[in-house]
PDB file of N, CA, C and O in Angstrom:
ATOM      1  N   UNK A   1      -1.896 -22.719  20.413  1.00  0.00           N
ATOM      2  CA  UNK A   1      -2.108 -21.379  19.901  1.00  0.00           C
ATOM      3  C   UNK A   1      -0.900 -20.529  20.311  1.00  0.00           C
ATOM      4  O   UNK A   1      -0.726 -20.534  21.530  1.00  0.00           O
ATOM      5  N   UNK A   2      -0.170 -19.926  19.731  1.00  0.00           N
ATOM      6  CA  UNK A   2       0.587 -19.436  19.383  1.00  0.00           C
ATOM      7  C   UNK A   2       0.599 -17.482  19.953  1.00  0.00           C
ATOM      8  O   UNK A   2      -0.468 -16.944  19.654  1.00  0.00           O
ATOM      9  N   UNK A   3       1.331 -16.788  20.466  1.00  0.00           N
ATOM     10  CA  UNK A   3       0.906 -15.574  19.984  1.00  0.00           C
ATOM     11  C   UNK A   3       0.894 -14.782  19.518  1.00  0.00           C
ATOM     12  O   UNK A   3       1.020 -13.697  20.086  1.00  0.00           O
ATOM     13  N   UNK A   4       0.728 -14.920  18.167  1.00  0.00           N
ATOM     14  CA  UNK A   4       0.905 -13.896  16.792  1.00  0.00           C
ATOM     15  C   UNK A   4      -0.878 -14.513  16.270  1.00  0.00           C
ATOM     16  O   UNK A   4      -1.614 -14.006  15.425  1.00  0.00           O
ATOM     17  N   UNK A   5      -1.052 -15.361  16.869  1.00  0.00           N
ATOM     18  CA  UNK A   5      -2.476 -15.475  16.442  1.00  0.00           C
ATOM     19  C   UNK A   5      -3.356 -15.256  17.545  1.00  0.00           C
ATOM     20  O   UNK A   5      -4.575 -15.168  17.400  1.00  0.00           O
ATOM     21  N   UNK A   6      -2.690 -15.152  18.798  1.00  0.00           N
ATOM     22  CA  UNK A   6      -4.230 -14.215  19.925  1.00  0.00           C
ATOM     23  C   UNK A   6      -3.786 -12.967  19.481  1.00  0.00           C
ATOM     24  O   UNK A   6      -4.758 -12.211  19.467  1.00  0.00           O
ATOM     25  N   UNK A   7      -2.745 -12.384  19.102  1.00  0.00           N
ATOM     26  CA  UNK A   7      -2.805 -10.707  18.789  1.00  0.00           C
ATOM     27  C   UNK A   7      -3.552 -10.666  17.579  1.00  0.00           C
ATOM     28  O   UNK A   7      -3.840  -9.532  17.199  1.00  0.00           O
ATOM     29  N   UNK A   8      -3.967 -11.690  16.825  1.00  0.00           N
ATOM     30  CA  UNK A   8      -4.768 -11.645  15.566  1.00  0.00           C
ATOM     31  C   UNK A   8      -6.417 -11.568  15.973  1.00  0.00           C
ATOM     32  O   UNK A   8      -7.209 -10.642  15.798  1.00  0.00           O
ATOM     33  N   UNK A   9      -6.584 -12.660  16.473  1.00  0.00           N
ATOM     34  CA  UNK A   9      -7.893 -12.785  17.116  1.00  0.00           C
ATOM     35  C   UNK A   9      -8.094 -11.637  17.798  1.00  0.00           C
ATOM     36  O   UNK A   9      -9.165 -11.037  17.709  1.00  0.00           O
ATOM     37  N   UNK A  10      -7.316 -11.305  18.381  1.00  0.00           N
ATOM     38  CA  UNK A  10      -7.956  -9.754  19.562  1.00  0.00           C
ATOM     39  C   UNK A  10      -8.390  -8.656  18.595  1.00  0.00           C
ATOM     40  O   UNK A  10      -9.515  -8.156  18.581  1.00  0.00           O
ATOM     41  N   UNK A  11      -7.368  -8.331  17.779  1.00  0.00           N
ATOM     42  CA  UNK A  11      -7.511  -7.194  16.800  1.00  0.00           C
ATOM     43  C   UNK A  11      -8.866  -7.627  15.943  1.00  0.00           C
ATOM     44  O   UNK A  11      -9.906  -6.970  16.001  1.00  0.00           O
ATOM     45  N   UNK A  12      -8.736  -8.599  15.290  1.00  0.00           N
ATOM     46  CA  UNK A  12     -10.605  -9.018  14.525  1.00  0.00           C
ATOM     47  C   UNK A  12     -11.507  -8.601  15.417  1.00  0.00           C
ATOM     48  O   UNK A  12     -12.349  -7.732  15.190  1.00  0.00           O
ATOM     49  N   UNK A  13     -11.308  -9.442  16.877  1.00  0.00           N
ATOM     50  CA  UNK A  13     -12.259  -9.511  17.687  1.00  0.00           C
ATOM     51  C   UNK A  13     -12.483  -8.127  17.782  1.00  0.00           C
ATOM     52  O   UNK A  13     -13.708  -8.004  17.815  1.00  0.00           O
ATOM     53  N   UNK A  14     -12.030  -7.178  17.835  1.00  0.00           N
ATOM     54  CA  UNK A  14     -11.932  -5.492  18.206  1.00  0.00           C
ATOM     55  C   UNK A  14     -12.833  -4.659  17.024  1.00  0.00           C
ATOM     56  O   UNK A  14     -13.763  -3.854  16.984  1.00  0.00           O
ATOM     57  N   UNK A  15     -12.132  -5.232  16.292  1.00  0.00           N
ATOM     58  CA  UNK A  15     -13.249  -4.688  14.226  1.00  0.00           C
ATOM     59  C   UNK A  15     -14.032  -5.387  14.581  1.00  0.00           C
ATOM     60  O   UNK A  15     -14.999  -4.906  13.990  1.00  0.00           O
ATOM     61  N   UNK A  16     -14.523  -6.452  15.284  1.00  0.00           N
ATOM     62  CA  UNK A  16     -15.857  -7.086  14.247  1.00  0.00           C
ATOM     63  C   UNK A  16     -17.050  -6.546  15.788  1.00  0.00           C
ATOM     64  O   UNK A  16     -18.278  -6.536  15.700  1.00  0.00           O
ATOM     65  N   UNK A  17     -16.476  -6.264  16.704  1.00  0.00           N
ATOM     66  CA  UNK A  17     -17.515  -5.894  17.926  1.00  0.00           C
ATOM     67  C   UNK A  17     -17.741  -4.200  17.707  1.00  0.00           C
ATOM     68  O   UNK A  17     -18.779  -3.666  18.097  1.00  0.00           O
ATOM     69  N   UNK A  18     -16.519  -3.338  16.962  1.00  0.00           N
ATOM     70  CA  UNK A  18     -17.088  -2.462  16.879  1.00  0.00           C
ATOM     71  C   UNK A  18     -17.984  -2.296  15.969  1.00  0.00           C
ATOM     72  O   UNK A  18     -18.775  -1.368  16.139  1.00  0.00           O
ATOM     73  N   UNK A  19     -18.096  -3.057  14.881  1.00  0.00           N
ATOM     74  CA  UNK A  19     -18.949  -3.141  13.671  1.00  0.00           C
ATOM     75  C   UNK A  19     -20.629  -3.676  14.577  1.00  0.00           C
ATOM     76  O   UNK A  19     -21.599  -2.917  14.574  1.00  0.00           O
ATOM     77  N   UNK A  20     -20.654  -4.750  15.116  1.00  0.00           N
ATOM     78  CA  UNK A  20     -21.780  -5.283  15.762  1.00  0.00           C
ATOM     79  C   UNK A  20     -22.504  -4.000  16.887  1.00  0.00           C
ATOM     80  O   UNK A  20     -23.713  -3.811  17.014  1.00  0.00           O
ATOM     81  N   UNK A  21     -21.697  -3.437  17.419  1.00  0.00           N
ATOM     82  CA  UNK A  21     -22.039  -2.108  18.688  1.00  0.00           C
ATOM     83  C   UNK A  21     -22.625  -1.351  17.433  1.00  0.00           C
ATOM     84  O   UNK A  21     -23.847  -1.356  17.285  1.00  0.00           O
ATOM     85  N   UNK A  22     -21.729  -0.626  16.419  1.00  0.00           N
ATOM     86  CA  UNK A  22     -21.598   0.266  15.852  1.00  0.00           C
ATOM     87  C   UNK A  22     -20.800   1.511  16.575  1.00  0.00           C
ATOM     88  O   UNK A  22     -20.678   2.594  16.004  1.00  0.00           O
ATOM     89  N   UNK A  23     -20.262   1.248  17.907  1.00  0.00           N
ATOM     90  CA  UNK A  23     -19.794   2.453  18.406  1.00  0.00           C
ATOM     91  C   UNK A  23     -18.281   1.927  18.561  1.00  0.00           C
ATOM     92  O   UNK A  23     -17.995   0.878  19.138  1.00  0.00           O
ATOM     93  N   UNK A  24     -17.338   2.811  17.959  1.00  0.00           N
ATOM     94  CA  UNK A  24     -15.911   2.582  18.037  1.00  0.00           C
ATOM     95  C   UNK A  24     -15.034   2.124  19.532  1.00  0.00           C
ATOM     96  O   UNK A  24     -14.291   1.210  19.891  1.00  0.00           O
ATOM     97  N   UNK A  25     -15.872   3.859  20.346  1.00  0.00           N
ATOM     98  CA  UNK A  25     -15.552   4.116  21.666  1.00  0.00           C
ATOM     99  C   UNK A  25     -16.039   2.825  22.456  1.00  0.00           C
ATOM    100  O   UNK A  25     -15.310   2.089  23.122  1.00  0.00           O
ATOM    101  N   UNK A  26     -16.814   2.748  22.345  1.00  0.00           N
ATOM    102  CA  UNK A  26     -17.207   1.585  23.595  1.00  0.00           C
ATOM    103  C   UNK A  26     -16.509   0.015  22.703  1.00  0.00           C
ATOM    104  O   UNK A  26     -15.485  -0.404  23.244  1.00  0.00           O
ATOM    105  N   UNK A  27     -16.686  -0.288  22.241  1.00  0.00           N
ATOM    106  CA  UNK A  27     -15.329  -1.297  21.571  1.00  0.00           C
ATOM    107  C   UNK A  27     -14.046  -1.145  22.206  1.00  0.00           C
ATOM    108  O   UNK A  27     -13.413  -1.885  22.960  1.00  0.00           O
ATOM    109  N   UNK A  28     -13.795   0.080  21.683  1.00  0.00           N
ATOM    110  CA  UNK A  28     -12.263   0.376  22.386  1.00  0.00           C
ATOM    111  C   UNK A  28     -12.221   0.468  24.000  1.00  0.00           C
ATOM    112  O   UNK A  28     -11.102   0.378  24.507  1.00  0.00           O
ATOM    113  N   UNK A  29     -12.838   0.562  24.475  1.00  0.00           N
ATOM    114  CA  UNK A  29     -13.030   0.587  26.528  1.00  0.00           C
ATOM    115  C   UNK A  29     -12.834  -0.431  26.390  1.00  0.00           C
ATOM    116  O   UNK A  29     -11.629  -0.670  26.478  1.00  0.00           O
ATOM    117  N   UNK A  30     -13.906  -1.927  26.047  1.00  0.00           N
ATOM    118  CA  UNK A  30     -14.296  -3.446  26.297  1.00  0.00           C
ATOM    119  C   UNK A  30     -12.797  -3.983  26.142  1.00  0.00           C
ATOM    120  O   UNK A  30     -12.491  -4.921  26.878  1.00  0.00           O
ATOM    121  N   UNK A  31     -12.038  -3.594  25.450  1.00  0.00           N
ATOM    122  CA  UNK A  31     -10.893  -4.652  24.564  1.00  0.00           C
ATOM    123  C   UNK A  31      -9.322  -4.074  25.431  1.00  0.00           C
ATOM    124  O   UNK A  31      -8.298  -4.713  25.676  1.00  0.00           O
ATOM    125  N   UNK A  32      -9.786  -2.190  25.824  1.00  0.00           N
ATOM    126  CA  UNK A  32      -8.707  -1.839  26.213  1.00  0.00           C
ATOM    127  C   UNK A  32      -7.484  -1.201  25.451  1.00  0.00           C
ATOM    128  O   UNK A  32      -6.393  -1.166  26.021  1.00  0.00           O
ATOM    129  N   UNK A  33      -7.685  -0.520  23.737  1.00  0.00           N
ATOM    130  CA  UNK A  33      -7.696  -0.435  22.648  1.00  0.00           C
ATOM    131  C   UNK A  33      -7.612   1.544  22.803  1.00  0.00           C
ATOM    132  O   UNK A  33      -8.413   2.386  23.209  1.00  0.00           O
ATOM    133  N   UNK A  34      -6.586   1.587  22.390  1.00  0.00           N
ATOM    134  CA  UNK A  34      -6.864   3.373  22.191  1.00  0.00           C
ATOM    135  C   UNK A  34      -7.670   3.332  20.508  1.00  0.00           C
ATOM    136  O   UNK A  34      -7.443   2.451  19.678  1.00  0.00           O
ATOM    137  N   UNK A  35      -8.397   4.227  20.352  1.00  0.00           N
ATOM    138  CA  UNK A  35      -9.085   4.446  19.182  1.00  0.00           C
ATOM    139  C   UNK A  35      -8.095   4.554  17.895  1.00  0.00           C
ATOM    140  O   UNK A  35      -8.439   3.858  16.939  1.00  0.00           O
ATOM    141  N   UNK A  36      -7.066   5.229  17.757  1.00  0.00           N
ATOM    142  CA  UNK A  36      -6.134   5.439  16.743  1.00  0.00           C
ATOM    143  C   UNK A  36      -5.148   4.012  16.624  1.00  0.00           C
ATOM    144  O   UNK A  36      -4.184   4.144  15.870  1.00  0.00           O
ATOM    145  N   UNK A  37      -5.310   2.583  17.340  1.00  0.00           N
ATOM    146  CA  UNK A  37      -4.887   1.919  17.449  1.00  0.00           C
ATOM    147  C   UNK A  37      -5.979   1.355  16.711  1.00  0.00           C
ATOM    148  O   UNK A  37      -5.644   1.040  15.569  1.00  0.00           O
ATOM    149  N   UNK A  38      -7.383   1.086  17.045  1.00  0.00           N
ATOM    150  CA  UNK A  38      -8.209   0.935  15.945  1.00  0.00           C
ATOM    151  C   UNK A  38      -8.172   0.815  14.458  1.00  0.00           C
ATOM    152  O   UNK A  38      -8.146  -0.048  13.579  1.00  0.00           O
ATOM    153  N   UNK A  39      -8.185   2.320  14.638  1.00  0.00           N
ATOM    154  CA  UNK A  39      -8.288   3.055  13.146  1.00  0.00           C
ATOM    155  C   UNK A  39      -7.243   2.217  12.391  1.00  0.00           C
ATOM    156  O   UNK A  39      -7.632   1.489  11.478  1.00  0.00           O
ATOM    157  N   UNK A  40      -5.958   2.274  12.713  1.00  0.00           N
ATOM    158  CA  UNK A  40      -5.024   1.562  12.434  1.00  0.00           C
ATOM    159  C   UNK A  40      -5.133   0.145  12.089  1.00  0.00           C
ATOM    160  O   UNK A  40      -4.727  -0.391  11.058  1.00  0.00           O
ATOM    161  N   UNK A  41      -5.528  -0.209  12.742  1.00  0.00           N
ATOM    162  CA  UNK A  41      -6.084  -1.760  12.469  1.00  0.00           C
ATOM    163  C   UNK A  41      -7.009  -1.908  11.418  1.00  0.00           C
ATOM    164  O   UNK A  41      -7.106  -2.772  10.547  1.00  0.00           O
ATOM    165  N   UNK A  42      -7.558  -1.070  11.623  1.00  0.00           N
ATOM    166  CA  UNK A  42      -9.166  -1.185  10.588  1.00  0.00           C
ATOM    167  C   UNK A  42      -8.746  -1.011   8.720  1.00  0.00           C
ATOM    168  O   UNK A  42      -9.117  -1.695   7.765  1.00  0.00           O
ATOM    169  N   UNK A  43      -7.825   0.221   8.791  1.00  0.00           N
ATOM    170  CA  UNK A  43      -6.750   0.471   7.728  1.00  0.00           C
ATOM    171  C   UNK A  43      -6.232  -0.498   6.890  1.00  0.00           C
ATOM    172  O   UNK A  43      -6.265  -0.610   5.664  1.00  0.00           O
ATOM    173  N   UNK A  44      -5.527  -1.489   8.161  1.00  0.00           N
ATOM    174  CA  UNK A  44      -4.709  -2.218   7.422  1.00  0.00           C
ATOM    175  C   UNK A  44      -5.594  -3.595   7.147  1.00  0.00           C
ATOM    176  O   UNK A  44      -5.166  -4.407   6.327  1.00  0.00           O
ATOM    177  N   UNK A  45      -6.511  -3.774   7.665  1.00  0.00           N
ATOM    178  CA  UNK A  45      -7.017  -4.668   7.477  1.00  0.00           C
ATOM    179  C   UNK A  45      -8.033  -4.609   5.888  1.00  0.00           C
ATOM    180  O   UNK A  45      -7.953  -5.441   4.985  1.00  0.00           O
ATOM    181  N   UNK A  46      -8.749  -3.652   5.907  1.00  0.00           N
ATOM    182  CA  UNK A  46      -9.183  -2.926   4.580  1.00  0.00           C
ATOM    183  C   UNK A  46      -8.006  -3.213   3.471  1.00  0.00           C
ATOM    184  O   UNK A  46      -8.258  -3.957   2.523  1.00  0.00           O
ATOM    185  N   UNK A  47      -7.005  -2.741   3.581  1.00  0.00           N
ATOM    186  CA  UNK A  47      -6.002  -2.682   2.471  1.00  0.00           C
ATOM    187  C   UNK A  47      -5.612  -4.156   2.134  1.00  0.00           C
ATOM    188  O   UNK A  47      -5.773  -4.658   1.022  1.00  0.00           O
ATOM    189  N   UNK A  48      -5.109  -4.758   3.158  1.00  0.00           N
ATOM    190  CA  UNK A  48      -4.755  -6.065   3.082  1.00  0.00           C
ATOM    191  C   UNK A  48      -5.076  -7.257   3.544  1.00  0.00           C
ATOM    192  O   UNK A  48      -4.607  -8.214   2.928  1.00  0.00           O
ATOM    193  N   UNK A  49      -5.823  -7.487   4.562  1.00  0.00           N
ATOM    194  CA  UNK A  49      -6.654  -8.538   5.276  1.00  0.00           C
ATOM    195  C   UNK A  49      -5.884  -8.318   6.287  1.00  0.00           C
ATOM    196  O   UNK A  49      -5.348  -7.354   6.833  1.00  0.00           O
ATOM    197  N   UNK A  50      -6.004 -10.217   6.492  1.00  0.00           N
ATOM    198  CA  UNK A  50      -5.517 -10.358   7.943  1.00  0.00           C
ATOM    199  C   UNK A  50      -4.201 -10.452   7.783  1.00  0.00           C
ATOM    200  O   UNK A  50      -3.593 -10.076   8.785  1.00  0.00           O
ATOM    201  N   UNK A  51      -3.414 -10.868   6.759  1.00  0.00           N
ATOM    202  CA  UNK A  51      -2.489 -10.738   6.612  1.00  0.00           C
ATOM    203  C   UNK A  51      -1.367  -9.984   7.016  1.00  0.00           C
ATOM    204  O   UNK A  51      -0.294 -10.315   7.521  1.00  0.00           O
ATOM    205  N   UNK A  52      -1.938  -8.696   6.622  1.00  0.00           N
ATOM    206  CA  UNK A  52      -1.365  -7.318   7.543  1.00  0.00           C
ATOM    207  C   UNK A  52      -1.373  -7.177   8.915  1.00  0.00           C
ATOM    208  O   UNK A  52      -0.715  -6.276   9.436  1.00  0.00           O
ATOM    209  N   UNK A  53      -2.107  -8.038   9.647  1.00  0.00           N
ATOM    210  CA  UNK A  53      -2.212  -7.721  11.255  1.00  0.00           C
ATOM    211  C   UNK A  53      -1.457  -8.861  11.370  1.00  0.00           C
ATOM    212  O   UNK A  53      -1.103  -8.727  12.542  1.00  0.00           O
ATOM    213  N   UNK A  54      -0.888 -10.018  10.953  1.00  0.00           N
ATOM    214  CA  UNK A  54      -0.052 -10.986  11.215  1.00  0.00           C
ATOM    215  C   UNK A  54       1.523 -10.001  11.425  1.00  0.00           C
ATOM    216  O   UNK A  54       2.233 -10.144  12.421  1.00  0.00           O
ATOM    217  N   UNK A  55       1.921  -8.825  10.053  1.00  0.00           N
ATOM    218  CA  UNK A  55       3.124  -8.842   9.795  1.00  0.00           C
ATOM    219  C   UNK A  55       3.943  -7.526  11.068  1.00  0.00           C
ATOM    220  O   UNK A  55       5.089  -7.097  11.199  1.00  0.00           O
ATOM    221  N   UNK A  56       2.564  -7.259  11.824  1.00  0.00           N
ATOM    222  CA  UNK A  56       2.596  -6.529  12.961  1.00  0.00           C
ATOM    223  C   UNK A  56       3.956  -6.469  13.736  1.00  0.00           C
ATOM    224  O   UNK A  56       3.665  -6.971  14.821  1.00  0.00           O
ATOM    225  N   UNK A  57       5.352  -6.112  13.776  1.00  0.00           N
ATOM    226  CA  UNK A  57       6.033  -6.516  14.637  1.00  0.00           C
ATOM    227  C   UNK A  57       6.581  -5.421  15.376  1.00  0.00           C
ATOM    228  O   UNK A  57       6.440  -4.336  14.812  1.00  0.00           O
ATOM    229  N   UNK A  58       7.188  -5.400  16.518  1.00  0.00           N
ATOM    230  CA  UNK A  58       8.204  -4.664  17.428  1.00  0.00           C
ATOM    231  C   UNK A  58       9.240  -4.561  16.921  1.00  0.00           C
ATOM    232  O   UNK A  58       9.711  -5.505  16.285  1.00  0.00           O
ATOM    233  N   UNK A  59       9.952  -3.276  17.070  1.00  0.00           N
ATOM    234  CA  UNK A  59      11.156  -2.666  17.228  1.00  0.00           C
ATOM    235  C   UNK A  59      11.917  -3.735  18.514  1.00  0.00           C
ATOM    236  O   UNK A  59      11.597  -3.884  19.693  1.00  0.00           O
ATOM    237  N   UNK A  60      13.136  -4.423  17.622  1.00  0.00           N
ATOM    238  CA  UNK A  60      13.737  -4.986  18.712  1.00  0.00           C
ATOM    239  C   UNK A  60      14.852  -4.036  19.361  1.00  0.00           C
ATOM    240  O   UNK A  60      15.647  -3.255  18.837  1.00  0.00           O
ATOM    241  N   UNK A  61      14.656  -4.331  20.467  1.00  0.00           N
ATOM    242  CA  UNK A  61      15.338  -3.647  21.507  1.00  0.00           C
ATOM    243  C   UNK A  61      16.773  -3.340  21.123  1.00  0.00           C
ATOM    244  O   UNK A  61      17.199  -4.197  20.348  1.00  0.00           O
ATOM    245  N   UNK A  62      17.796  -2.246  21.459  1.00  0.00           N
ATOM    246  CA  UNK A  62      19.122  -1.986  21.383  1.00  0.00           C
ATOM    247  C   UNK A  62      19.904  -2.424  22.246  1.00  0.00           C
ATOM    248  O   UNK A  62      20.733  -1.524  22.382  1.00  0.00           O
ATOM    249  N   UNK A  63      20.252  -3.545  23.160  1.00  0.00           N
ATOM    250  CA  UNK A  63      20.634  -3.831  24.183  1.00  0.00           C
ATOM    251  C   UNK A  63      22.527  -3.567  24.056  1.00  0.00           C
ATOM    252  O   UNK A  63      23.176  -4.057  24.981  1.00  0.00           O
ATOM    253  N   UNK A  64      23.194  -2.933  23.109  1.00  0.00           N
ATOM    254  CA  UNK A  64      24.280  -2.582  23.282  1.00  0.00           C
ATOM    255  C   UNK A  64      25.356  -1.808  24.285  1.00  0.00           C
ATOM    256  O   UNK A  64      26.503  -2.101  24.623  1.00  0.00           O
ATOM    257  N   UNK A  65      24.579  -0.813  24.577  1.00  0.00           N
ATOM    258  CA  UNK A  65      25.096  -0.218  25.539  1.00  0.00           C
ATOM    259  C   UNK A  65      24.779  -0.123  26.373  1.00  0.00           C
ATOM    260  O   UNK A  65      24.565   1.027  26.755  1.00  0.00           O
ATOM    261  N   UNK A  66      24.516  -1.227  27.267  1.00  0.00           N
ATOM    262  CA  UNK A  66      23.671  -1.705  28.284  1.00  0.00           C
ATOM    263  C   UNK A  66      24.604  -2.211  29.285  1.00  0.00           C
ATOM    264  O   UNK A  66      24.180  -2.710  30.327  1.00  0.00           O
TER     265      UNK A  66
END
């Protein structure tokens, strides 16, 4: 397992427990998850599946003037 697929699993895992609770907030405590990080997730997942939480990436670093 790879990790571009536990950051996948976590984020599902995060939608599908707040869906089962029904409460966003307490989802977001359990997982460790700010709420607008959620929302975000929930967004893109709606629009595009999982797909979209795969194409998730970081700003690579500027290490030039270092």
């Amino acid at each position: 397992m790879n990790v571009e697929t536990k950051v996948i699993k976590s984020s599902l895992g995060l939608l599908n427990l707040a869906e089962k609770l029904g409460n966003v907030s307490l989802a977001c405590k359990y997982f460790g998850y700010n709420r607008d990080t959620f929302y975000r997730y929930k967004d893109l997942f709606s629009e595009r599946g999982e797909e979209a939480l795969r194409e998730m990436t970081r700003k690579n670093p500027n290490v030039k003037n270092r």
